[in-house]
Backbone as CSV, one residue per row, in Angstrom:
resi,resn,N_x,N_y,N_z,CA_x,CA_y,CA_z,C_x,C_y,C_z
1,UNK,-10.816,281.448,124.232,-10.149,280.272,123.759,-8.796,280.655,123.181
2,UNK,-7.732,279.788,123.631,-6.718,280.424,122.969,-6.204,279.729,122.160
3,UNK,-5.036,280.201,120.754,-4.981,279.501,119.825,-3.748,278.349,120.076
4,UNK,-3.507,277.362,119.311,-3.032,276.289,119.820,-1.445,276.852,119.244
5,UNK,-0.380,276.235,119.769,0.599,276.565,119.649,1.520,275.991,118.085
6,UNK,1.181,275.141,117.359,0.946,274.694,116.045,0.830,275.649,114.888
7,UNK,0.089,276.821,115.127,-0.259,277.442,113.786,0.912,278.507,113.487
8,UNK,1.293,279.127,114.285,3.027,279.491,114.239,3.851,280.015,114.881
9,UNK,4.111,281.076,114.787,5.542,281.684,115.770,4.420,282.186,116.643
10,UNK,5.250,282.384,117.862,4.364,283.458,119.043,5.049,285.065,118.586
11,UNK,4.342,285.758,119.295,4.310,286.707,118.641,5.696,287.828,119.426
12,UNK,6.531,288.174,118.843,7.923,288.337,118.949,8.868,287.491,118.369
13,UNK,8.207,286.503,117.696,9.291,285.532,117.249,9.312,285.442,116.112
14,UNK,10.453,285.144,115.331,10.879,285.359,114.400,10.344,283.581,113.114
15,UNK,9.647,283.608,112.462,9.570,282.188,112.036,10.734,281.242,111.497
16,UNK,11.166,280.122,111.585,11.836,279.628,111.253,12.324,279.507,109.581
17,UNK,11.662,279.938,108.727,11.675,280.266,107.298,12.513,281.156,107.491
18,UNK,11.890,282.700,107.905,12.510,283.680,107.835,14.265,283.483,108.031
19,UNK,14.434,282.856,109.424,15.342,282.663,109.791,16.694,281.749,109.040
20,UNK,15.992,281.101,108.287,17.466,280.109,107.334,17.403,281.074,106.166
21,UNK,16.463,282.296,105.908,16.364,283.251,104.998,17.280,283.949,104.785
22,UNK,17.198,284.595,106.524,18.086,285.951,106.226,19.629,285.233,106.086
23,UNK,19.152,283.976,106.833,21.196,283.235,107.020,21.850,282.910,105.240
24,UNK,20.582,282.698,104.850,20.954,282.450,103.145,21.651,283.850,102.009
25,UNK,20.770,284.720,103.091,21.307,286.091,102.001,22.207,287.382,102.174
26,UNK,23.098,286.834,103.489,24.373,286.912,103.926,25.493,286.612,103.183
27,UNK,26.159,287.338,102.126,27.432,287.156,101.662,28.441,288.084,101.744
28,UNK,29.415,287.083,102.056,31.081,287.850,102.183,31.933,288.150,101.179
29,UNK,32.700,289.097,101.220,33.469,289.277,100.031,34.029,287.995,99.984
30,UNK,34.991,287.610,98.689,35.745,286.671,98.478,37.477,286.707,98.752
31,UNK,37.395,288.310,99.148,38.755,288.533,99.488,38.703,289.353,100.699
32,UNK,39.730,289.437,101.762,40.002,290.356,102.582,40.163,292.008,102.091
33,UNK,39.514,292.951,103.004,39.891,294.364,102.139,40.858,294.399,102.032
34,UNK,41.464,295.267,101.659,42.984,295.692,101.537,42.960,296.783,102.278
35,UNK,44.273,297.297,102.566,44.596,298.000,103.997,44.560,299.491,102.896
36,UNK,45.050,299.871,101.705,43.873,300.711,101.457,42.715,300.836,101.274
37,UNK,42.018,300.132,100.697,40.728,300.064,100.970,40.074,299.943,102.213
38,UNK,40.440,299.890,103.678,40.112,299.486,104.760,40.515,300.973,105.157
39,UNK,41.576,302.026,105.145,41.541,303.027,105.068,40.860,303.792,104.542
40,UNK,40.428,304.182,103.018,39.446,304.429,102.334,38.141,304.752,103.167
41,UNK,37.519,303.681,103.562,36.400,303.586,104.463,36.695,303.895,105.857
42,UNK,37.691,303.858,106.593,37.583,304.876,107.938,37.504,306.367,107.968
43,UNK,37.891,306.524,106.455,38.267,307.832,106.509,36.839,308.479,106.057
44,UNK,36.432,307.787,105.138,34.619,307.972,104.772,34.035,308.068,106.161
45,UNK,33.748,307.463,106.516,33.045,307.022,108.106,33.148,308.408,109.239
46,UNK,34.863,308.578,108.911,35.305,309.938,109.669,34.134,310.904,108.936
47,UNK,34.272,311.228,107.807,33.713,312.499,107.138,31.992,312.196,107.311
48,UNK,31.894,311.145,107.104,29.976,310.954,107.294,29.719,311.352,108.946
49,UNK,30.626,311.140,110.310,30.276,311.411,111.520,30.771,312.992,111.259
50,UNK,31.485,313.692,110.462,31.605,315.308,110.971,30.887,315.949,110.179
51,UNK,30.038,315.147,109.056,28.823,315.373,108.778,27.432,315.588,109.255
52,UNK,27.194,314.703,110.370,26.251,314.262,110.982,26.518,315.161,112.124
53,UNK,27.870,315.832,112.322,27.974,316.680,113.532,27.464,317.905,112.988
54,UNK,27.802,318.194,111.479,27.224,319.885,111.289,25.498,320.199,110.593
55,UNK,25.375,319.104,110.958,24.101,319.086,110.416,22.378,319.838,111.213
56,UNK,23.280,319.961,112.096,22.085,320.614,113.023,21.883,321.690,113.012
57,UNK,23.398,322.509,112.620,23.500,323.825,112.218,23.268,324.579,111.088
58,UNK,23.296,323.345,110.235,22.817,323.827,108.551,20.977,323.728,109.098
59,UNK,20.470,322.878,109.579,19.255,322.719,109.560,18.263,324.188,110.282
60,UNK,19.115,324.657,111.336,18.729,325.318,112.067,18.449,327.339,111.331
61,UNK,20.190,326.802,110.220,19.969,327.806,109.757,18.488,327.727,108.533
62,UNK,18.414,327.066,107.907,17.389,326.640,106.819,16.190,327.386,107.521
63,UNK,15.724,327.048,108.946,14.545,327.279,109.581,14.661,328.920,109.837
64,UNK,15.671,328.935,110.071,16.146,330.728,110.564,15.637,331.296,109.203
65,UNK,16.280,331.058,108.056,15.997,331.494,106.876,14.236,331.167,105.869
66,UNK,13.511,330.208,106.462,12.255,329.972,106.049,11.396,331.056,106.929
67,UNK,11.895,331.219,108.029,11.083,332.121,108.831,10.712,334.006,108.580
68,UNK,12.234,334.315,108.230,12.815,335.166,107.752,11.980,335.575,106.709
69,UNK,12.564,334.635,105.900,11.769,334.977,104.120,10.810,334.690,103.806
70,UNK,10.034,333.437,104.546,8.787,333.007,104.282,8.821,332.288,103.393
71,UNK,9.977,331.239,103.138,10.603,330.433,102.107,10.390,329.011,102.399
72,UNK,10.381,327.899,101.027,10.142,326.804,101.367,12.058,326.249,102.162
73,UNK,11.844,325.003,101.954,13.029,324.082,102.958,14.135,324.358,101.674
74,UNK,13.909,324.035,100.654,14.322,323.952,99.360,15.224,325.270,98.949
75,UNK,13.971,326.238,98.568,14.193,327.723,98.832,15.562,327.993,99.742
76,UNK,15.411,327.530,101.087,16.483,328.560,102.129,17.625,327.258,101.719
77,UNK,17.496,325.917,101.680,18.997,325.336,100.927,19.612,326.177,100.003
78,UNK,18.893,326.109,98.955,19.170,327.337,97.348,19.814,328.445,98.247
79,UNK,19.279,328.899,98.876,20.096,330.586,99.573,21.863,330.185,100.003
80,UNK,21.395,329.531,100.928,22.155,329.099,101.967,23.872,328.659,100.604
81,UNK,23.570,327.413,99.746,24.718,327.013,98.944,25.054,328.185,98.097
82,UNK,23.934,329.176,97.552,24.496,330.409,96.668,25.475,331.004,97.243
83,UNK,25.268,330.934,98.516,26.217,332.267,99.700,27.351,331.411,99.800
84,UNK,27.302,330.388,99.976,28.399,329.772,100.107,29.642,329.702,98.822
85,UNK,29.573,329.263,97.836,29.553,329.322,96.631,29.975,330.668,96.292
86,UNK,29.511,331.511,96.287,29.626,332.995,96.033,30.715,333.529,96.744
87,UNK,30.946,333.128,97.956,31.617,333.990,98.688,33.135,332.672,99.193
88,UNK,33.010,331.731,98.661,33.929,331.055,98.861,34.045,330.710,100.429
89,UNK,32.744,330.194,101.040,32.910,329.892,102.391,32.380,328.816,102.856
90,UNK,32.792,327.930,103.676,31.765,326.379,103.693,30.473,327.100,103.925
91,UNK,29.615,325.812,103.380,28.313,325.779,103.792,28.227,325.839,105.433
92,UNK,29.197,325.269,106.480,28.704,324.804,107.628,28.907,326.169,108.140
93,UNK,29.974,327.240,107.781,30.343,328.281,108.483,28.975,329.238,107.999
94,UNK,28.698,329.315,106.590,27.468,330.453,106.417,26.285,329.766,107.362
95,UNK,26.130,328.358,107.517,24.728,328.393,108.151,25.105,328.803,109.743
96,UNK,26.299,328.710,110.086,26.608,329.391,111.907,26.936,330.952,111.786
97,UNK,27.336,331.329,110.814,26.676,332.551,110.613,25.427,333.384,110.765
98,UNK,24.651,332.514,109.852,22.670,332.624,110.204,22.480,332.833,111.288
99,UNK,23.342,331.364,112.190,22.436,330.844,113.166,22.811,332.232,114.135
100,UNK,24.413,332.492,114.252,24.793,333.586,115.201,23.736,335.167,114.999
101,UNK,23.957,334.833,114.080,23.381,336.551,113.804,21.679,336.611,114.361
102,UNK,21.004,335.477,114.861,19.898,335.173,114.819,19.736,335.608,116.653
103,UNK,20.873,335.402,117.726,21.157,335.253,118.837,21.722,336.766,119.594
């Protein structure tokens, strides 16, 4: 028996509550950014994507270094920023360091 079409949304669909919901809790600034502030944030955006680019290499080194030492995730971070820090070198270059010396 199937259920009658009355009791509510089909299933993928979004209910009509929900829907004047989310439209209700949508707000815009009251002003346009400003063209520094609109700069500001491209330039963030830039640094969060060449973030997201070196991140595989810090990660890779972390694992290189848990394996190594027999260290937690935590542990080989702690290593990894001391060396950096210490020796005055980015973090992204000591963990491609790891990673090279590993190859």
């Amino acid at each position: 028996m199937r259920p009658s079409r009355g009791l509510g949304p089909r299933r993928g669909e979004i209910p009509g509550d929900a829907q004047r919901e989310g439209r209700e809790q949508v707000e815009f600034p009251a002003e346009p950014l400003s063209v520094d502030r609109t700069d500001q944030l491209h330039k963030e955006a830039e640094q969060l994507k060449a973030a997201m680019e070196r991140r595989p290499v810090i990660d890779m080194a972390r694992g290189v270094l848990m394996a190594t030492w027999s260290c937690t995730e935590d542990e080989a971070w702690q290593m990894l920023v001391w060396v950096s820090q210490h020796s005055y070198i980015k973090l992204h270059d000591v963990a491609e360091a790891v990673v090279a010396a590993t190859q």
